[in-house]
N, C-alpha and C positions, 0 to 999 in steps of 0.2 A: 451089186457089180463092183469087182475091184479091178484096176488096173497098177496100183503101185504096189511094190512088194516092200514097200518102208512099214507101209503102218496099214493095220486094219482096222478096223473103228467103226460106229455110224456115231453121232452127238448126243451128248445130253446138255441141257440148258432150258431153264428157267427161269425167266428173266422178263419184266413188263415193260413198255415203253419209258421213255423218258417223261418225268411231266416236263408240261412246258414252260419253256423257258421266260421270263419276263425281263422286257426293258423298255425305258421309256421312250426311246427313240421308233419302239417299235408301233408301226400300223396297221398293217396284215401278217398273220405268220400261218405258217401251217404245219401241223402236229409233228411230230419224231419219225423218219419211215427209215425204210433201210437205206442207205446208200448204194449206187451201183461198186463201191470199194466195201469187201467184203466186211471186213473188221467193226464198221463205222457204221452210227444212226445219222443223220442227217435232220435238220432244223432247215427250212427257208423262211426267208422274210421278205417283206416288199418294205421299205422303211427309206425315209430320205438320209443319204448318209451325211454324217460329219463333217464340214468342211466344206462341204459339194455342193453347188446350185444345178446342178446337172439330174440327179435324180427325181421323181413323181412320186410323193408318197399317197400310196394308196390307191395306184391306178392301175395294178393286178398283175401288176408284171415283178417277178420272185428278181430280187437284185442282189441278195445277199444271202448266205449258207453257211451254215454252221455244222460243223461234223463232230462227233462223239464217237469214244470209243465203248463199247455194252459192261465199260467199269465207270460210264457217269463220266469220263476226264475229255475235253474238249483235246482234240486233234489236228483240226484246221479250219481258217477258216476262209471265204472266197466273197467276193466284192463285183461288182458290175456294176461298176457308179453309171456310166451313160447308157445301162440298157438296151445294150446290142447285141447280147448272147454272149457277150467274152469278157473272158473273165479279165478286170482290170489290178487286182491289188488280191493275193494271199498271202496268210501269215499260218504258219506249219511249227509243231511242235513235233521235233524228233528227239524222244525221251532217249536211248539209244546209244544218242552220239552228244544228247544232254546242251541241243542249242533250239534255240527256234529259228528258223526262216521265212523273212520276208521278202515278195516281190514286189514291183509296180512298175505297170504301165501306166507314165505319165504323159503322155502324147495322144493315148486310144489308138496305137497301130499297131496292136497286138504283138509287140516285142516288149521285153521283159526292157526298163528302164533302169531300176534300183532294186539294188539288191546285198540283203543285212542278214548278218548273221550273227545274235545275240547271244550267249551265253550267262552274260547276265540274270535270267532269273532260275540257272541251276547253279550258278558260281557260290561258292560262301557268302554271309556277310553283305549282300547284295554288292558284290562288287562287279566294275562296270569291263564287258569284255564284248566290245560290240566289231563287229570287222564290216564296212559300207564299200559296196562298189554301185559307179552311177556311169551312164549315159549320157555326157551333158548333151551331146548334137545329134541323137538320135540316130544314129548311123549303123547299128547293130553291134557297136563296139563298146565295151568300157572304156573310157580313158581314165577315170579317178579312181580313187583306191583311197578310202581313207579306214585310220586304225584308231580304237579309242580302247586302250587299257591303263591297269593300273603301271605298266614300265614303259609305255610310248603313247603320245598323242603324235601324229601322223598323218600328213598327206601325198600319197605317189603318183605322179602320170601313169597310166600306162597304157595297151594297145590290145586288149585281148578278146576276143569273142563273148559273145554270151553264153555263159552257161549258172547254172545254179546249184552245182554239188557240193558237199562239202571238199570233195576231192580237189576241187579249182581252186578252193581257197587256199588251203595246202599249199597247192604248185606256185599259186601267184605270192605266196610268201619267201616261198622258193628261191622265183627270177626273181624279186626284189633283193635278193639278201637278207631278208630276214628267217634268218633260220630258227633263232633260239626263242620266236617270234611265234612260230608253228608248235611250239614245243606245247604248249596251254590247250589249242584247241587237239591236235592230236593226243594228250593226257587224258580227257574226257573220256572220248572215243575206250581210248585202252584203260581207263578205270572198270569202266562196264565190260569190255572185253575179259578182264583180269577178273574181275570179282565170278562173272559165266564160268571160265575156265580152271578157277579153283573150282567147284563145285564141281566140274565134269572131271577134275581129276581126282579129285576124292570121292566119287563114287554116290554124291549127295542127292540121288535123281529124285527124289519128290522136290526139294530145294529148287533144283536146277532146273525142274520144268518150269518152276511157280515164278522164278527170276525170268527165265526167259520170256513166259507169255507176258509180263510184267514190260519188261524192254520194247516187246512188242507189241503193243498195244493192244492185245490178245484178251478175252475175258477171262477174269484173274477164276481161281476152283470154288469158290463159292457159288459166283454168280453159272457156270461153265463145269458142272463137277465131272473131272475124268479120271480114271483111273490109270499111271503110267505106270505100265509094265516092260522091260528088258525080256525081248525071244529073240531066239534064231527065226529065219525062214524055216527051219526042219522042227525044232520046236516046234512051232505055230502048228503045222500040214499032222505032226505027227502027236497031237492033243485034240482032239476032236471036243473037250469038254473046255478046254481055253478057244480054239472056234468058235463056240456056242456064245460064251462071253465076252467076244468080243462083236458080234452082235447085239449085244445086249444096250448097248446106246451109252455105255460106260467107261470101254477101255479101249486105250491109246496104246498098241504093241507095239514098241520099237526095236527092228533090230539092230544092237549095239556094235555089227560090223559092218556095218553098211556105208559109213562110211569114215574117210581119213582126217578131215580137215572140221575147224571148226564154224565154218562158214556156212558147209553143206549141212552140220548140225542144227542149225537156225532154221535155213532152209528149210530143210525135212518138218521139222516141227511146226513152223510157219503153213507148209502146205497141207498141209493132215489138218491144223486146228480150222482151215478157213472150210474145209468139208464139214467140221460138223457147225460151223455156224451156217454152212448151206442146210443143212437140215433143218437145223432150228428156226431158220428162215419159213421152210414151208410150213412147220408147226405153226409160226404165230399167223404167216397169210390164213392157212383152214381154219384155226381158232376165230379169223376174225370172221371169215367168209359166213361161216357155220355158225356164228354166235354164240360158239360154245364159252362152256364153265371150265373144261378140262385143264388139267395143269400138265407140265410136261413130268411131274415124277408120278402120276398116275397113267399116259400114256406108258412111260417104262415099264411100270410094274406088270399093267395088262401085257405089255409084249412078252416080259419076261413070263409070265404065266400060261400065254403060247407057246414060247419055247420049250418052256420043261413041262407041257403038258400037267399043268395044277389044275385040280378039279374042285371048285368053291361051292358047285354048288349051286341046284337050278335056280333057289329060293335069291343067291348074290345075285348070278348071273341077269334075272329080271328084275330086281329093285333097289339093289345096293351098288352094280357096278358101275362106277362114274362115268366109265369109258363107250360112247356107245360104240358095237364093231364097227357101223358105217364108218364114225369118224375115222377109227383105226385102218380101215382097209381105203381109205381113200389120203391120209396119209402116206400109207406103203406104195400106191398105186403112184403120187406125186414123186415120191422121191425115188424109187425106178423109171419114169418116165425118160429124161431127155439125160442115162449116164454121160452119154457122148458129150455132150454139149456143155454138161457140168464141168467134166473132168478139163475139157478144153477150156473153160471159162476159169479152172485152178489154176493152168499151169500158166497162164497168160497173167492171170493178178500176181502169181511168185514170181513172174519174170518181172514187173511192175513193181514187185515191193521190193528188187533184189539192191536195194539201198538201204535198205534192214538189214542184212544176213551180211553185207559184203562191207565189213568196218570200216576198212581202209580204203582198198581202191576196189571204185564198181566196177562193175563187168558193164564192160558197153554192149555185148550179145547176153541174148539166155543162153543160159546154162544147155549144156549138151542134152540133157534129159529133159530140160521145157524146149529145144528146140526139135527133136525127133519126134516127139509126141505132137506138137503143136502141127508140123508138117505132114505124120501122119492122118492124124482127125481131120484136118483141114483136108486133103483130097480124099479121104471116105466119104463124108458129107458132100462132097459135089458130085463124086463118082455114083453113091446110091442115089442120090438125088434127093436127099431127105427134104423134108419142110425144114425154114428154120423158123423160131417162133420168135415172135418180135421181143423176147428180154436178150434173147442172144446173138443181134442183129449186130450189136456194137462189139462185141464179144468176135464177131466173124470178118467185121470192118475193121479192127485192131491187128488180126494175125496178117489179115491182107498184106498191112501196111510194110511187116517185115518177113515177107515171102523172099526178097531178093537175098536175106541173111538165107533163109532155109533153105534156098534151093541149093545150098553148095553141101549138103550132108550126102552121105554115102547111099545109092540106089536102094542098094543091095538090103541095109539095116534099113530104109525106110518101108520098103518092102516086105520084110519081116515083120515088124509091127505091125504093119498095117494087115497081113493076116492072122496074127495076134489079136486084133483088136474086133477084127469080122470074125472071129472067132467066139470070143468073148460076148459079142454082141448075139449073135445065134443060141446063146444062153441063158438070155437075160429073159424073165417070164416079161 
């Protein structure tokens, strides 16, 4: 089933868990699983933290997480010093914009306290470029503002809301007067924006994928082998043997008109790569289910040998072929299953990640196209009445939350889609 006319694709990826991680602080931990963030493996621990008389070590309650991206590189990480379900202290590396971000609730009333944005360990030289906003009275306001680089040590009052983008830091450098102050952390930002956009204008597209899943914490083509290729939509419809292969679990067809900006370029690619880490996803669930041996480039090649009708041979077919069909047809049968619920579960995590794709300043809404889609599926699913199944439960509690953004789009186009979509679904074996 497709619904985007950007990219047609299914995934290829083969790729083993994490081993686990070790540290001495640690008590209980439990193995590498996927994260509900698509990109990301996930580590928990129960462990008493550092500094903290507040945490139980070893009394089964997970207080600490660690997130991975499927290139091995640590992404975030999340704290729950008093074990109440919320999270008290993360610290987020955005390769991207090439700073890390840390928060903290120091009170436990679940507002964000303190808040760093270090550059420091992608700066040269280790030099020190740290920007702190704090909370002292807890009131949901920053009042301090301190700056630690190599041209200003710096302390400012000031009266601002909480927020945590990089975009705030910006603006509050802004009203302070410090403009030529902004100049550092905006540089980062457009190094990596400059170095993407030479490549997209010199025409560098193996490069320029590899950079951008790179930026994006995206599984770099070793680990994630895909093939990118430049089509039209008419191309595509009018190649029946490029169709073929782009089924093939290998290629990534992008159409090079599709769009204008280089924002929506991240995007697109951003939302195509996290479909085929949903694939690869149900690969390694049935491998485990199944206890199977299969590997995901022997799943391929069997598929491919369906496709093009290869004949190996009754003598393979009973004792040499790795692949049994069960596993393979219960495979296909997974990932046909719940298109709706996937697709709606993509465009909700691209609305989610769209502080990747959006360098400078984020979109406070999704984008037009995660916003009609999200508003379409969402009233299919209530109107059929579908089950939903408990992975996509948060997934359907999420769009809830910004219904009152969606309900101002045009009747008319939601309505279209939305028989586009009961269309498409009438299709689907």
């Amino acid at each position: 089933m497709k619904f985007s006319k950007l990219f047609i694709g299914l995934l290829g990826l083969g790729c083993a868990f994490l081993s686990l991680l070790s540290s001495t602080s640690t008590v209980w931990a439990q193995e590498a699983r996927h994260s509900t963030r698509f990109h990301m493996r996930v580590y928990e621990y129960d462990f008493f933290p550092s500094g903290s008389t507040i945490g139980k070590p070893g009394n089964g309650v997970y207080d600490n997480w660690v997130y991975f991206s499927y290139n091995n590189q640590v992404l975030k990480e999340e704290y729950d010093f008093n074990e109440d379900g919320f999270i008290d202290r993360t610290v987020e590396w955005v390769r991207i914009k090439k700073v890390v971000i840390e928060t903290e609730d120091k009170n436990f009333d679940k507002k964000v306290d303190i808040l760093l944005f270090d550059f420091s360990p992608f700066a040269l030289n280790t030099t020190t470029y740290k920007y702190e906003f704090r909370d002292t009275n807890y009131d949901g306001y920053y009042d301090t503002f301190f700056i630690h680089t190599p041209t200003m040590i710096a302390q400012k009052e000031i009266h601002e809301p909480i927020d945590t983008s990089i975009q705030f830091l910006i603006q509050t450098l802004e009203k302070t007067g410090l403009n030529e102050e902004k100049i550092f952390p905006l540089g980062q930002t457009f190094s990596k924006m400059a170095e993407i956009q030479t490549l997209l204008l010199k025409k560098k597209w193996d490069l320029f994928f590899q950079k951008t899943r790179e930026y994006l914490d995206l599984p770099s083509n070793d680990i994630l082998p895909v093939t990118f290729q430049l089509m039209t939509e008419d191309q595509i419809q009018n190649n029946p043997g490029m169709i073929a292969k782009a089924k093939d679990f290998k290629y990534l067809l992008i159409n090079p008109h599709i769009t204008k900006d280089f924002d929506t370029w991240l995007w697109a690619i951003d939302h195509e790569m996290l479909r085929f880490i949903r694939e690869q996803r149900v690969f390694e669930d049935l491998k485990k289910q199944e206890k199977s041996e299969v590997t995901w480039d022997q799943l391929v090649q069997y598929h491919l040998d369906l496709v093009n009708g290869t004949d190996n041979g009754v003598l393979y077919d009973l004792f040499k072929n790795p692949v049994p069909s069960s596993f393979y047809k219960k495979f296909k049968q997974s990932v046909q299953a719940t298109p709706l619920f996937d697709e709606l579960e993509t465009h909700l995590y691209s609305y989610q990640r769209r502080n990747y794709y959006h360098l400078y300043i984020l979109m406070k809404y999704p984008s037009y196209s995660n916003q009609i889609f999200m508003r379409a599926a969402y009233e299919i699913i209530h109107e059929m009445g579908l089950a939903i199944p408990d992975r996509y439960s948060k997934t359907l509690s999420e769009v809830k939350k910004i219904l009152p953004i969606l309900s101002k789009l045009p009747e008319a186009e939601v309505t279209q889609l939305k028989k586009n979509i009961r269309g498409t679904l009438s299709k689907t074996p």
